[in-house]
C-alpha positions in Angstrom: -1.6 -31.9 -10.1 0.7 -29.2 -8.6 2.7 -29.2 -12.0 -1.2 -28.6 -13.6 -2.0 -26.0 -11.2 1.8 -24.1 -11.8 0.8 -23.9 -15.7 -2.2 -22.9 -15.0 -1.3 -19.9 -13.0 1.7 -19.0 -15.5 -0.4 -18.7 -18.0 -0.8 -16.0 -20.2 -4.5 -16.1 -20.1 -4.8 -16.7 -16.6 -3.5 -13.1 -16.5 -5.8 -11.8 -18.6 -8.5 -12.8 -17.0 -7.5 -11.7 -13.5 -7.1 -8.5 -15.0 -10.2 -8.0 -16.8 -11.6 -9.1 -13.5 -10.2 -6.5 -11.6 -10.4 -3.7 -14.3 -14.2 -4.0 -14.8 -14.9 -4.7 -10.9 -12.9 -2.3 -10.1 -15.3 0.7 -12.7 -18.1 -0.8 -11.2 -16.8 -0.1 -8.0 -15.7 3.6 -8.6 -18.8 3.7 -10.5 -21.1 3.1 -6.8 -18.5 4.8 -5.1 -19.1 8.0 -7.1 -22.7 8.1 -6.5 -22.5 7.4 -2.9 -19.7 10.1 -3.0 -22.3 12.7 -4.6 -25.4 11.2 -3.3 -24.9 10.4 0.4 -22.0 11.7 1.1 -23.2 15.5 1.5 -26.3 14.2 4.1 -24.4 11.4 5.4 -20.9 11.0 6.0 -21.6 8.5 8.6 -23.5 6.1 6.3 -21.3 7.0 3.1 -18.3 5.8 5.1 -19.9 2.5 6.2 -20.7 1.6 2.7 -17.8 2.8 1.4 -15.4 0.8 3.5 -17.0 -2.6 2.0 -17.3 -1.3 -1.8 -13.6 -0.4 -0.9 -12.9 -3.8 0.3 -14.4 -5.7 -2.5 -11.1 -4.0 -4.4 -8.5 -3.9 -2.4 -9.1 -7.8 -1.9 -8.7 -8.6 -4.8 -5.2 -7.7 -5.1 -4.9 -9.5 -1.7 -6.1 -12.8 -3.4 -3.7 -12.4 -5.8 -1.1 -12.0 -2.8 -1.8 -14.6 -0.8 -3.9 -17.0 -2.3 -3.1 -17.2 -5.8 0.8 -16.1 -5.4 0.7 -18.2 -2.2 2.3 -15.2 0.0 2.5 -15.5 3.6 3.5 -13.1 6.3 6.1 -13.7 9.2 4.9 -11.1 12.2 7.1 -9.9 15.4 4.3 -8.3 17.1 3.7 -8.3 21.1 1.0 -10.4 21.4 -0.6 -8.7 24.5 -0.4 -5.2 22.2 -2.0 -7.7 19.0 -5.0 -8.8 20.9 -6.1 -5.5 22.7 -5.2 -3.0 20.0 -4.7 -4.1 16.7 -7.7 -3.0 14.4 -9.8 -1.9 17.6 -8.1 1.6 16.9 -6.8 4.6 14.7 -3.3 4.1 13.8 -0.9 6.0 11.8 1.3 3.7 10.6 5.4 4.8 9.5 6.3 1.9 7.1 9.6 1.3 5.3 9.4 1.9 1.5 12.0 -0.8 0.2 10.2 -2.9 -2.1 8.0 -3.1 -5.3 5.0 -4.2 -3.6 5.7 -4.1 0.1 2.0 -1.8 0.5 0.5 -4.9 -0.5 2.1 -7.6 1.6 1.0 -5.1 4.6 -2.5 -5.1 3.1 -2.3 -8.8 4.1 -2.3 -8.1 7.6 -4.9 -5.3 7.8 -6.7 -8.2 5.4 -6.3 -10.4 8.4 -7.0 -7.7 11.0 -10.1 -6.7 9.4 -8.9 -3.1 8.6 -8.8 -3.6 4.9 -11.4 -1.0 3.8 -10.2 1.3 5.9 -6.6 1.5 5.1 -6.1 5.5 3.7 -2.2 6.6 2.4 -0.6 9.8 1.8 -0.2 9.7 -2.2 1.1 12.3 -5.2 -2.1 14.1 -6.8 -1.8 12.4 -10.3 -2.6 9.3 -8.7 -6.2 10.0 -8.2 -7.0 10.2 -11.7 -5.5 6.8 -12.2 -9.0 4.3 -12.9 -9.6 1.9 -10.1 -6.9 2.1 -7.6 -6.4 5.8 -7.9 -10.5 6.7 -8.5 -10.6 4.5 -5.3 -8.4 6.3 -3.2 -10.0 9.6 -4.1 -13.3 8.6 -3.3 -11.9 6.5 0.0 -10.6 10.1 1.2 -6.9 9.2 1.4 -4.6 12.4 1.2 -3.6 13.4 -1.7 -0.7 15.8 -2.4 0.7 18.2 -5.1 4.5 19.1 -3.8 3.8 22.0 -2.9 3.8 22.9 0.8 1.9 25.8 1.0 -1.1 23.7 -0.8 -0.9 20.3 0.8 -0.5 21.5 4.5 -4.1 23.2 4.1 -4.6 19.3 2.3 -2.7 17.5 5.3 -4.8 18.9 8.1 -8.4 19.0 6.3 -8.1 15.2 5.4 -6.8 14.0 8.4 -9.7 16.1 10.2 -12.3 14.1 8.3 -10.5 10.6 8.6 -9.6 10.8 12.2 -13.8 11.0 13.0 -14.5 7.9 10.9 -17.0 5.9 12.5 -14.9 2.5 12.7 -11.0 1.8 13.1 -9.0 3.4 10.5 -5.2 3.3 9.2 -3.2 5.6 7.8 0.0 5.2 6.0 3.2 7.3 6.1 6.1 6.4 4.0 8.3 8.9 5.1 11.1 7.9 2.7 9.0 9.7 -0.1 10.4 7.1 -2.4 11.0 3.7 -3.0 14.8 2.9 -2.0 16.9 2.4 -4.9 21.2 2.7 -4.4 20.9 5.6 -7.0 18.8 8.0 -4.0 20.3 6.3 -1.4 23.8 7.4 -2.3 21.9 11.0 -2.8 20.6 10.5 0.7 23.5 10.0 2.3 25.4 13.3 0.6 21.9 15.1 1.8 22.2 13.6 5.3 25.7 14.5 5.6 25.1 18.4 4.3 22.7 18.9 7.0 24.3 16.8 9.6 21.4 14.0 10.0 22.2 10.4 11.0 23.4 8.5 8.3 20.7 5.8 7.0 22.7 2.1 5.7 19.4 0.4 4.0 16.7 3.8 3.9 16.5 6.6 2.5 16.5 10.1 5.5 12.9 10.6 6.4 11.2 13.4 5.1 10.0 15.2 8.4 8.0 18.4 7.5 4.9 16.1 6.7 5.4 13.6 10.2 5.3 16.7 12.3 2.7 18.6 10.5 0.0 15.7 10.9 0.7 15.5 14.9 -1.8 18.0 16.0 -4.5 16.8 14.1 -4.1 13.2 15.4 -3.8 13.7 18.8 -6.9 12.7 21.0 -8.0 11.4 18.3 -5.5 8.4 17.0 -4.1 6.0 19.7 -0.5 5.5 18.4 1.8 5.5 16.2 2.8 2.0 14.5 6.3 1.2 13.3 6.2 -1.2 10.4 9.2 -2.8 9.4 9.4 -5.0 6.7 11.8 -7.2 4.7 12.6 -10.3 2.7 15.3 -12.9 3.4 18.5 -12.1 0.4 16.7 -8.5 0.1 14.6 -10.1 -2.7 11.4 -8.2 -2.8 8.1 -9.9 -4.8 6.9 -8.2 -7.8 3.5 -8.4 -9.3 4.6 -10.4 -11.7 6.0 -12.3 -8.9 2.2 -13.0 -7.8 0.9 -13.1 -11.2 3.3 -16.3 -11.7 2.3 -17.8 -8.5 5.6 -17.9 -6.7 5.6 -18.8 -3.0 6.9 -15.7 -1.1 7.7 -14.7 2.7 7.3 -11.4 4.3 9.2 -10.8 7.5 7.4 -7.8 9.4 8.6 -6.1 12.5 5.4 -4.0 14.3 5.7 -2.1 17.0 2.5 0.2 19.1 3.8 3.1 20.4 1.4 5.5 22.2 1.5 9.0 20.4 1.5 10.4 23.4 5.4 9.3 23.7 6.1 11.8 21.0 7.3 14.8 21.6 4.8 18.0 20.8 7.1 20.4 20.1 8.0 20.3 15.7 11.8 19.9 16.3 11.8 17.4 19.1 9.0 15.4 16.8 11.4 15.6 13.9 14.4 14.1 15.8 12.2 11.3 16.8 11.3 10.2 13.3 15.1 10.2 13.0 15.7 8.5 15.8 13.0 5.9 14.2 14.6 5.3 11.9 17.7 4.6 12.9 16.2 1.7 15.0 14.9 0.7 11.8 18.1 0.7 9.8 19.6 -1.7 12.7 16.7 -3.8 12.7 17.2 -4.6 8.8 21.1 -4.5 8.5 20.2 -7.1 11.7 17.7 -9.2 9.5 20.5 -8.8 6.1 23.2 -10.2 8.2 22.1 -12.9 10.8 18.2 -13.5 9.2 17.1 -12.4 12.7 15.9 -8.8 13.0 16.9 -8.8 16.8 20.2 -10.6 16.5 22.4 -7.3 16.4 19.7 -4.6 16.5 19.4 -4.1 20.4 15.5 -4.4 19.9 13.6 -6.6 22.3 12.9 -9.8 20.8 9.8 -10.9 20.1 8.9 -14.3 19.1 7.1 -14.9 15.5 3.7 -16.1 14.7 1.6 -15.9 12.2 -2.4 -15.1 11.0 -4.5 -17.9 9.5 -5.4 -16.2 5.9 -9.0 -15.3 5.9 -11.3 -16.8 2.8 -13.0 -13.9 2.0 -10.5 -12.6 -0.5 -11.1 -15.4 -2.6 -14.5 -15.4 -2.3 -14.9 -12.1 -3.2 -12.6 -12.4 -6.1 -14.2 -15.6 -7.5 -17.4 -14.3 -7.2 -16.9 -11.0 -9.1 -14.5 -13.2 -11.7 -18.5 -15.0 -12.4 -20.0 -11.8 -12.6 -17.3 -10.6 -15.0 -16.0 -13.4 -16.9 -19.2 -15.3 -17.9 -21.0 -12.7 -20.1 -17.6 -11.2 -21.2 -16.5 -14.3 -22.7 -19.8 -15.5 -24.3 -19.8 -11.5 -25.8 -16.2 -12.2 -27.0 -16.9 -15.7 -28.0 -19.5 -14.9 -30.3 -17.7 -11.8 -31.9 -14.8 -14.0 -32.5 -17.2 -16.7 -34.1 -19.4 -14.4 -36.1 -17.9 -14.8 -39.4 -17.7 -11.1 -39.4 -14.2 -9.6 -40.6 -15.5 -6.3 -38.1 -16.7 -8.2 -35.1 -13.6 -10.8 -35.3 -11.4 -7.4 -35.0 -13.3 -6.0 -32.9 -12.7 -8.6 -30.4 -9.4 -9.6 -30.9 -9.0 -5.2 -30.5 -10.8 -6.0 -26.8 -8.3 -8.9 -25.6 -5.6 -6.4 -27.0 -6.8 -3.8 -24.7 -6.9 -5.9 -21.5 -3.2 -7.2 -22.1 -1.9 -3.5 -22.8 -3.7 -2.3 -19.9 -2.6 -5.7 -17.4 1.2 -4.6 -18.5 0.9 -1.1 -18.4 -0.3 -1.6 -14.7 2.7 -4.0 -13.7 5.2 -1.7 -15.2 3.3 1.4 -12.9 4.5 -0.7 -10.0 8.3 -1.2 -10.9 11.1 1.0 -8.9 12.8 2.2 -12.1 9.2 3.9 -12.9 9.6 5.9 -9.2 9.9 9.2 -8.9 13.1 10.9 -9.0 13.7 11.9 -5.5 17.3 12.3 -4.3 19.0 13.2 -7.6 18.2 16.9 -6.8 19.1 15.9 -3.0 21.1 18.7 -2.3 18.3 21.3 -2.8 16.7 22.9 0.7 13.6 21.2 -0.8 14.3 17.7 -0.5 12.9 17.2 3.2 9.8 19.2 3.1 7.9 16.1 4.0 5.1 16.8 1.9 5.1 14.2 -0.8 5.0 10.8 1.0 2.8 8.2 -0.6 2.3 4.4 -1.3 3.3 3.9 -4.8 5.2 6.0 -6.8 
């Protein structure tokens, strides 16, 4: 039976169908979202956001199923408990995560999954991503902070988004990845020339935080968000999952360091701010040169320890996704079926031209999540630019 199940879920049409499941829910989606956008938005922010967080939720879990229930993901967490059960999704956070991996923003959409913060997870993201169907039309709509490289433009951007997110009507997360980019050896040995030109620590296993965007956000969070959250995250042998790792069902571990710290412990003034970020992440380089060398992240890091546990996954992703594969599949494949059956030269074409589609589209959206499609940060590391700060994100 478990043989049955492992062909089943490495096969080619199994993909297909999860992604023409997720492609047309996810149009619908944008689709409601963009009337609600339009429609209630302008008289109603308060019911727009309400709505918006389950339409947003209905997507986002999808990709979670795919995680944890069909890749069979599961997420080791070194949180303190006491800190877990009074804060953890009862509050805004602003979350500084690690950018290491492929897909490490999804594994840590398994734990807002579990801590019912899904909806309302927003990210700092580069402009063009916006315009990208789904995900990206999702985000837009979801108010997430978008941002064009420019710093004159997206510090006006920075501190009217976070204005609007911070007075959202339930518990809220927002990303940082202050790395800018996903880590690859190629920018972190351009880091490490850029950290020694301007005299910044020097980072073993992450790229030098970009700063400029950390400090600028501060003023607009205090009073308003409770703390900052440090999100550490890594994979025993450094082996991060892919999508393809999901869409092949393979059973995968997340270790994840999470720390609350109040944001009033950091410092108000821009260049004391700065040097904490740095100081961040030095604690989070020894936490993961710790978890590379002994498995333990507290082994040689100095940290506290904190014992393990983990969250029961929830069922709701795979409802959600079952039910909308029903709504999707059903009339799709009877359409298909009967162009295919037709005896038509023009309808047999025109659907083989549809399943086509869906396959170019499933791997043009796994290659947008590979590292050697990331941006090109830290080959022009040299260049006064290169910390401005202003172009931290998700996915590249």
């Amino acid at each position: 039976m478990e043989g049955l199940v492992t062909q089943i879920k490495r096969s080619p049409v199994s993909r297909l169908m999860l992604a023409i499941t997720f492609l047309v829910s996810g149009v619908i989606i944008n689709l409601v979202q963009c009337i609600l956008y339009f429609g209630v938005r302008p008289f109603s922010k308060f019911l727009f956001r309400k709505i918006n967080y389950y339409l947003a939720y209905s997507l986002y879990c999808q990709l979670v199923f795919l995680a944890e229930w069909w890749g069979d993901t599961d997420l080791l967490l070194y949180i303190d408990k006491d800190d877990f059960e009074k804060y953890y999704g009862k509050e805004h956070g602003y979350l500084i995560m690690n950018h290491r991996y492929e897909t490490d923003w999804l594994v840590g959409w398994l734990l807002c999954e579990r801590v019912k913060l899904l909806g309302n997870c927003k990210t700092y993201a580069k402009k063009s991503i916006q315009y990208v169907p789904t995900m990206g039309w999702a985000w837009r709509l979801g108010e997430s902070v978008f941002l064009e490289r420019s710093w004159e433009k997206d510090k006006e951007t920075i501190g009217r988004q976070i204005r609007e997110l911070v007075e959202y009507p339930d518990s809220m997360w927002l990303l940082l990845m202050a790395e800018g980019t996903r880590f690859t050896q190629e920018k972190h040995t351009a880091s490490q020339h850029f950290a020694q030109e301007k005299g910044l620590p020097d980072l073993k296993h992450h790229l030098t935080p970009r700063t400029r965007g950390f400090t600028y956000s501060l003023p607009y969070l205090r009073g308003k968000v409770g703390a900052v959250y440090d999100v550490q995250l890594n994979f025993k042998k450094d082996i991060g999952p892919t999508i393809m790792d999901y869409l092949l069902g393979k059973k995968i571990e997340g270790h994840m360091f999470m720390e609350r710290i109040p944001l009033t412990e950091v410092p108000e003034d821009e260049e004391k701010a700065a040097e904490w970020l740095h100081q961040l992440y030095q604690r989070k380089d020894r936490l993961t040169d710790s978890f590379f060398r002994t498995g333990d992240f507290f082994a040689e890091s100095g940290v506290r320890r904190i014992v393990p546990f983990r969250l029961r996954r929830r069922y709701f992703s795979l409802l959600n996704t079952a039910c909308w594969a029903i709504a999707v599949l059903v009339p799709m494949m009877y359409c298909l079926i009967c162009l295919l059956t037709s005896g038509s030269t023009l309808y047999f074409s025109t659907g083989a031209g549809i399943i086509a589609i869906f396959f170019l589209l499933l791997y043009k959206m796994i290659g947008m999540t590979k590292i050697s499609k990331a941006s090109s940060y830290g080959k022009t590391a040299s260049t006064p630019t290169t910390d401005n700060g202003n172009t931290l994100k998700k996915t590249d």
